[in-house]
C-alpha positions as CSV (number, residue, x, y, z in Angstrom):
1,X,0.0,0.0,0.0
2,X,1.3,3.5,-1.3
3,X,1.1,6.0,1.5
4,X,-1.1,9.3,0.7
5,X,0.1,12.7,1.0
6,X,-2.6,14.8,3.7
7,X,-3.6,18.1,2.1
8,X,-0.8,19.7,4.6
9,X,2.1,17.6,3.6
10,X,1.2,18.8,-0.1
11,X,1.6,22.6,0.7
12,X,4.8,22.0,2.4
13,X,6.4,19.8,0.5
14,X,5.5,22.2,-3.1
15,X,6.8,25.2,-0.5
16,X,10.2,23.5,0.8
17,X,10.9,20.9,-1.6
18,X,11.2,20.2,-5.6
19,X,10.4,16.7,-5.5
20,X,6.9,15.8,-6.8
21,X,4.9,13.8,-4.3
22,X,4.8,10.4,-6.5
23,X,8.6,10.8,-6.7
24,X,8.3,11.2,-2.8
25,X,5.8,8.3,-2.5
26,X,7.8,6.0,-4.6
27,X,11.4,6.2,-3.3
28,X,9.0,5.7,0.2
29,X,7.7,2.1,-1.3
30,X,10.8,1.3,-2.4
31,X,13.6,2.0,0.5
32,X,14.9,5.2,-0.6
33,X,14.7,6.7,2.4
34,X,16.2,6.1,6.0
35,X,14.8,6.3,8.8
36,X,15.6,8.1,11.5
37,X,13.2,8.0,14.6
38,X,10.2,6.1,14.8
39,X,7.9,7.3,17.7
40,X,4.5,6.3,19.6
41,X,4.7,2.2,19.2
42,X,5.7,2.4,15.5
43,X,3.0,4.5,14.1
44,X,5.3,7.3,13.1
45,X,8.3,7.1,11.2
46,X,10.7,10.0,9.9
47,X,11.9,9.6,7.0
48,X,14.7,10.9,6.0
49,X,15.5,11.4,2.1
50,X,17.4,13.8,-0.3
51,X,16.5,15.5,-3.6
52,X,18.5,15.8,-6.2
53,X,17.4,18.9,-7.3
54,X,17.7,21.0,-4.5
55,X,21.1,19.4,-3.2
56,X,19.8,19.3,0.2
57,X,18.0,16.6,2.5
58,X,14.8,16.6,4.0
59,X,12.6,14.4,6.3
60,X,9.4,13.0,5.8
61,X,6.9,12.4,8.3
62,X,5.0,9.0,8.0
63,X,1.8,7.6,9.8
64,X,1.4,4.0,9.9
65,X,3.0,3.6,6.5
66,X,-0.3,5.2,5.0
67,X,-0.1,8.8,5.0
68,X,2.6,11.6,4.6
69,X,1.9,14.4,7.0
70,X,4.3,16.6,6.3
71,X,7.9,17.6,5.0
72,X,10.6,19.4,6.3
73,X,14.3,20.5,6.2
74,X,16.7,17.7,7.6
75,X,18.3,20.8,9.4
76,X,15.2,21.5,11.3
77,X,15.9,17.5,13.0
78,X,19.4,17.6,13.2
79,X,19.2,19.2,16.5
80,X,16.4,17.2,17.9
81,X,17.7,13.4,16.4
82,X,21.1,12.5,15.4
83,X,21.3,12.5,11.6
84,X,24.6,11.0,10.6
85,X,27.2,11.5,7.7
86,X,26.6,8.0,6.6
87,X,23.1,8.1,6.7
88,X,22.6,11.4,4.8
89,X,25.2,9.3,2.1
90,X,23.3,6.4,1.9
91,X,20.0,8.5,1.1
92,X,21.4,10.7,-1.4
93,X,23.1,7.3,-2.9
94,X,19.8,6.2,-3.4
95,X,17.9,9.3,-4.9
96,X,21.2,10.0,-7.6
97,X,20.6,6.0,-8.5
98,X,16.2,6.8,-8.3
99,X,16.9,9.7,-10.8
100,X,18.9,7.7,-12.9
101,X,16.6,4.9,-13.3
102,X,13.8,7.7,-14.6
103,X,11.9,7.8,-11.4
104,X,12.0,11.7,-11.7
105,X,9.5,11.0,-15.0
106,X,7.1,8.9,-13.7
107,X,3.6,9.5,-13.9
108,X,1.2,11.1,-11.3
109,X,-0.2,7.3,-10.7
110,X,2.9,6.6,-8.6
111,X,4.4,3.6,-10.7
112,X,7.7,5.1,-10.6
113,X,9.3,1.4,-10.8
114,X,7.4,-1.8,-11.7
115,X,7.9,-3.6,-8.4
116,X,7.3,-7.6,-8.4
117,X,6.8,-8.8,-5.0
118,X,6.7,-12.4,-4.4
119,X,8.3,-13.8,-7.2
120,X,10.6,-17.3,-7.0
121,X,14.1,-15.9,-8.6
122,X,17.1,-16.4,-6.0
123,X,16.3,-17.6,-2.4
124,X,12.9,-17.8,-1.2
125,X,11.3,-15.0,1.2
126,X,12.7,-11.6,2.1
127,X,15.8,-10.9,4.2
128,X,14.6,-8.6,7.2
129,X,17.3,-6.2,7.9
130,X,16.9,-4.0,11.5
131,X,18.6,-0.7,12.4
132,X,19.2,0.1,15.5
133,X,20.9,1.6,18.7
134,X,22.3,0.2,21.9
135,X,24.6,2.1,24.4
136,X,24.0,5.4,21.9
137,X,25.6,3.8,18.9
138,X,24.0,2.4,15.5
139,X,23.9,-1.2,15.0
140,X,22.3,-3.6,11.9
141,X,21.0,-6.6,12.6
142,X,19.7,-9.4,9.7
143,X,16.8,-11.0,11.7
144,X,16.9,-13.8,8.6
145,X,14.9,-14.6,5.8
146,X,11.1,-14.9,5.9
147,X,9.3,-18.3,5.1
148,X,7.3,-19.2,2.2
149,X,4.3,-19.3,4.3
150,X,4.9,-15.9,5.8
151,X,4.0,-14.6,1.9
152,X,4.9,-11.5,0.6
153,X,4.9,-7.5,2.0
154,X,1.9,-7.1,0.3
155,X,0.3,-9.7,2.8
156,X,1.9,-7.6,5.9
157,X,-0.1,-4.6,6.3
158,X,-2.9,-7.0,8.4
159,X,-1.2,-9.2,11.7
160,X,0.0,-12.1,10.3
161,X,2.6,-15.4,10.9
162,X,5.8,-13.0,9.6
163,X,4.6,-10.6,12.4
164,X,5.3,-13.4,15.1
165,X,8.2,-14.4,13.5
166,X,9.6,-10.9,13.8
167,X,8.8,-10.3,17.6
168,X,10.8,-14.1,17.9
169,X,13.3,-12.9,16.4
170,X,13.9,-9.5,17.9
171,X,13.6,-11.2,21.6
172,X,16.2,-13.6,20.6
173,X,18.3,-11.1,19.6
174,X,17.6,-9.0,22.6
175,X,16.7,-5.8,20.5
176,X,14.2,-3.8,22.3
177,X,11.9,-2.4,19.9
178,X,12.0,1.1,20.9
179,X,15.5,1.4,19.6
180,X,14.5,0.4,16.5
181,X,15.5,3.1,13.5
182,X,14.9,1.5,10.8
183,X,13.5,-2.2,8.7
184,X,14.5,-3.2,5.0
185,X,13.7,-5.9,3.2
186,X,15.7,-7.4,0.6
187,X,15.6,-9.9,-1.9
188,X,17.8,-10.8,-4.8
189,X,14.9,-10.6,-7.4
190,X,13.8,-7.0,-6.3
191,X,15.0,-3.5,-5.1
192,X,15.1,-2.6,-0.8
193,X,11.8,-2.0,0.3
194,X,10.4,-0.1,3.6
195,X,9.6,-3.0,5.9
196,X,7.8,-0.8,8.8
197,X,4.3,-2.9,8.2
198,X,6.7,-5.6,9.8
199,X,6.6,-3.7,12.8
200,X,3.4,-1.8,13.1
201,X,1.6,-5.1,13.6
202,X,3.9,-6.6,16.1
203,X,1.9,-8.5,18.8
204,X,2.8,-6.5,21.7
205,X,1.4,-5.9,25.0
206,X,0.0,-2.9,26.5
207,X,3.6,-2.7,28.8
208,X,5.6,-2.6,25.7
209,X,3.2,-0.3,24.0
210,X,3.7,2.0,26.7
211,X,7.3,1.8,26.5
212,X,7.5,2.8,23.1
213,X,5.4,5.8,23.1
């Protein structure tokens, strides 16, 4: 599911940024972004991305994977959450290589890249990468690769098996999930993808709720 700008995050982003909102949207869908603080049980995500165009970075702010509420200079963050050198690399890796690929001329329906989820090239399932911090310093984690059964992130937007599977795995690796910064998926046959629907769905009780908030 393609996340929907809000009539707000439309003025803002046509006021601070030159990126159209499909561009936006798509380099959202497919990983493009990183991000950078998620907040209130992982129903908000910034995300933080760079354009091309204006040779500067900016953050996106994301509720429950489904709408875009507004846009903003990475500057106006950088006091508030640690933005690092690497991360604003990575992003701006991934917009130059978005451009290139003609995402800057897709059309207004969003289908910047033809994305086939699901298919059977290379290994089965999707690797699930985390981001995180422990002790104040970043960390990655590869929680593994998601079974056949678990089917595909079109399936994840709804609780599910994969959603089990990722609270498992996340307790065995003692990763508490309010230090979480970031999900990707991967797979040999596609493109990274945002894999917050992994965690918006977590079974999680009203203690851990809490804590996350």
């Amino acid at each position: 599911m393609k996340p929907k700008l809000t009539i707000h995050a439309s003025q803002r982003i046509s006021e601070r940024c030159s990126l159209r909102p499909e561009v936006l949207i798509g380099m959202i869908v497919c990983g493009a972004t990183a991000v950078i603080e998620m907040l209130s049980a992982a129903k908000y995500a910034h995300h933080l991305f760079y354009s091309p165009k204006d040779m500067e970075w900016f953050v996106a702010i994301v509720k429950n994977s489904r709408q875009i509420l507004t846009v903003m200079p990475a500057d106006w963050e950088q006091d508030r959450v640690l933005i690092t050198n690497a991360q604003k690399r990575s992003v701006r890796k991934k917009a130059l290589d978005w451009e290139r690929k003609g995402a800057s001329k897709a059309s207004a329906s969003g289908e910047a890249m033809n994305i086939k989820l699901g298919e059977s090239m290379g290994l089965p399932g999707w690797k699930v990468i985390i981001s995180y911090t422990r002790n104040g310093h970043p960390h990655t984690k590869n929680l593994g690769r998601t079974a056949p059964e678990h089917g595909t992130p079109d399936d994840w937007s709804w609780p599910g098996q994969v959603h089990d599977w990722v609270k498992e795995r996340l307790v065995e690796s003692g990763i508490s999930i309010r230090t979480i910064k970031g999900i990707r998926l991967e797979k040999k046959s596609d493109g990274p993808m945002d894999g917050w629907s992994l965690l918006e769905n977590l079974p999680m009780t009203q203690e851990e709720i809490a804590a996350c908030a």
